[in-house]
N, C-alpha and C positions, 0 to 999 in steps of 0.2 A: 239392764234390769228394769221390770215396767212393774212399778208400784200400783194397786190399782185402790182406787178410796169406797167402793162397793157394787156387788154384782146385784145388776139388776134383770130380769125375765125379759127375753128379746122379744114378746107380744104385750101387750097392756095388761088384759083383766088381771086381776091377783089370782084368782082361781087356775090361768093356764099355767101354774108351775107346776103345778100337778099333771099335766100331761107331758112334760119333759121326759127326756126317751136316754139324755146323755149330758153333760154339763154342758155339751158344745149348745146346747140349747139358748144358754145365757149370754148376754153379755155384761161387761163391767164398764165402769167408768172410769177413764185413767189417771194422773195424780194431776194430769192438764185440764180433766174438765172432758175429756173427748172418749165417745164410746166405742169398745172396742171389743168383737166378738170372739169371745173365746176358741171360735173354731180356727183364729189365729194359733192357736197352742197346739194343737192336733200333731199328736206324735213326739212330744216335748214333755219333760215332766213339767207339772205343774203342783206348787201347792198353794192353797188355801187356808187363811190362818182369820180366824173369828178375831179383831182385835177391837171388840166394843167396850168402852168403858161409859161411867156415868160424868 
């Protein structure tokens, strides 16, 4: 199981997350520190869980 600690946009500016076409778009960072792009998951359920607190 790959924990992941948050997805970040696999180009720089903040603005190109808006042109994302599919989540495979992103990548995250995994609970090691190491980024890992979700097009790893392609054809895999995957879920996504917001777990922010203050």
């Amino acid at each position: 199981m790959l924990k992941l600690m948050h997805i970040k946009k696999w180009s720089s500016p903040v603005e190109d997350w808006q042109k994302a076409t599919s989540i495979y778009d992103f990548s995250a960072i995994d609970i090691d520190g190491k980024e890992v792009s979700l097009e790893k998951y392609r054809g895999t359920v995957v879920v996504i869980t917001n777990v922010a607190s203050k």
